[in-house]
C-alpha positions in Angstrom: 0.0 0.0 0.0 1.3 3.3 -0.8 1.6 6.2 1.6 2.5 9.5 0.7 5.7 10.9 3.0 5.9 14.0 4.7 8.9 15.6 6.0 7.5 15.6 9.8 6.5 12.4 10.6 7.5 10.4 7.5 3.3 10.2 6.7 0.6 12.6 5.6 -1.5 14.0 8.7 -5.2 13.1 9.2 -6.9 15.8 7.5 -8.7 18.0 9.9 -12.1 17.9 8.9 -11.5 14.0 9.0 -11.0 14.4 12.6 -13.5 16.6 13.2 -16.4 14.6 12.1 -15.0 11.5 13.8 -15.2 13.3 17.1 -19.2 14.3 15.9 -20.1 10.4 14.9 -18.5 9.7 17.9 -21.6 11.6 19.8 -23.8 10.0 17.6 -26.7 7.6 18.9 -28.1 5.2 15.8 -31.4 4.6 18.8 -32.0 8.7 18.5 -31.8 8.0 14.5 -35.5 9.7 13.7 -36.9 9.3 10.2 -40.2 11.5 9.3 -42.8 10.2 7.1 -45.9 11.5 5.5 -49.0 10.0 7.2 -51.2 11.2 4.8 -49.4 9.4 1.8 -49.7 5.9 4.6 -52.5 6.6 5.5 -54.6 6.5 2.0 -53.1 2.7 1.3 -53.9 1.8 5.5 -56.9 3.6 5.7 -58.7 1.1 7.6 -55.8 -0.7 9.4 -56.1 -0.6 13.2 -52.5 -1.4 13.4 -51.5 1.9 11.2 -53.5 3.6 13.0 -52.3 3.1 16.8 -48.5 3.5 15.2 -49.3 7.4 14.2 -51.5 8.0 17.1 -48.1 7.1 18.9 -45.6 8.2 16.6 -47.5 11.0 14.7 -44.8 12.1 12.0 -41.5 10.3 12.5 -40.4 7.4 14.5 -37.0 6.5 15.3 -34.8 3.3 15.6 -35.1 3.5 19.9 -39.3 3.5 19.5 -38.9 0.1 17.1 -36.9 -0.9 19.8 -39.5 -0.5 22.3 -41.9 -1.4 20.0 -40.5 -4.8 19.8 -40.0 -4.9 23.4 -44.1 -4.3 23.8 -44.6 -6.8 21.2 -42.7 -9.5 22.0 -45.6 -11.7 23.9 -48.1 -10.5 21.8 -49.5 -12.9 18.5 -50.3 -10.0 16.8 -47.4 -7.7 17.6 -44.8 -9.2 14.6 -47.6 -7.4 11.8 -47.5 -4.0 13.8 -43.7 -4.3 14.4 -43.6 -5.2 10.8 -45.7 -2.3 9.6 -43.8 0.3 12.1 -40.0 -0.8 10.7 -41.3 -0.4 7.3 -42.2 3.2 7.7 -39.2 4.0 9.4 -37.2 1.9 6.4 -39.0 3.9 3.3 -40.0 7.0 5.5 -40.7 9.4 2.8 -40.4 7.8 -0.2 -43.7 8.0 -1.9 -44.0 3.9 -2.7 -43.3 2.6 0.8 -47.4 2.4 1.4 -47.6 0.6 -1.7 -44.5 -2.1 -1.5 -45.3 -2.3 2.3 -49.4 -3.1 1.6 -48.0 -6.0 -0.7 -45.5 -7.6 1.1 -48.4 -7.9 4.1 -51.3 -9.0 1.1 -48.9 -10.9 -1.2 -48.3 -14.3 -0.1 -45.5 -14.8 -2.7 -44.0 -11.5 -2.0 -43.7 -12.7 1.7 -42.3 -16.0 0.6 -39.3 -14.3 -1.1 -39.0 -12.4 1.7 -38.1 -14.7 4.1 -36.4 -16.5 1.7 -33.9 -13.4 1.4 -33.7 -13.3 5.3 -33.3 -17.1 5.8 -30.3 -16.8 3.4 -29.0 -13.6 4.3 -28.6 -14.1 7.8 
């Protein structure tokens, strides 16, 4: 691997802005990670989903990687909970882009698009 010399130190110095925003991710908290999303756009493909609808009542506009943590906490010992957890990660995932509602509403109604799905997961992980 090459590496430039310098004169001081016989390599080049870490660049200061390089230093400077490894000292800000350093503060960072991935749980405090908020992602906003349009409930209106969700709303018109869940219109009559009582799951949807509790998950904006309690996160209105955004929701964050901490609340899907908590989420699954609530969840866990509920048979119901995995389609509401499901739902909630998949707002935070797409957030704003306009075909989340859409690819979302399909995994839940497709049962070959749910297949693959777990398919990818099963091999993935």
């Amino acid at each position: 691997m090459y590496h430039p010399k310098n004169k001081l130190n016989g390599y080049v110095d870490t660049p200061q802005k390089l230093v400077h925003w490894n000292q800000v991710l350093k503060t960072v908290n991935p749980c405090d990670q908020r992602i906003r999303y349009d409930n209106d756009i969700w709303s018109k493909t869940f219109i009559n989903d009582p799951d949807f609808h509790e998950l904006i009542e309690k996160y209105p506009n955004s929701i964050t990687r901490g609340d899907l943590k908590q989420l699954s906490m609530e969840t866990q010992n509920d048979d119901k909970g995995d389609r509401k957890l499901f739902l909630a990660t998949m707002i935070w995932g797409f957030g704003r882009n306009g075909y989340g509602p859409y690819r979302t509403y399909k995994m839940l109604t497709d049962v070959h698009a749910i297949t693959v799905g777990f398919d990818e997961i099963r091999n993935n992980w």
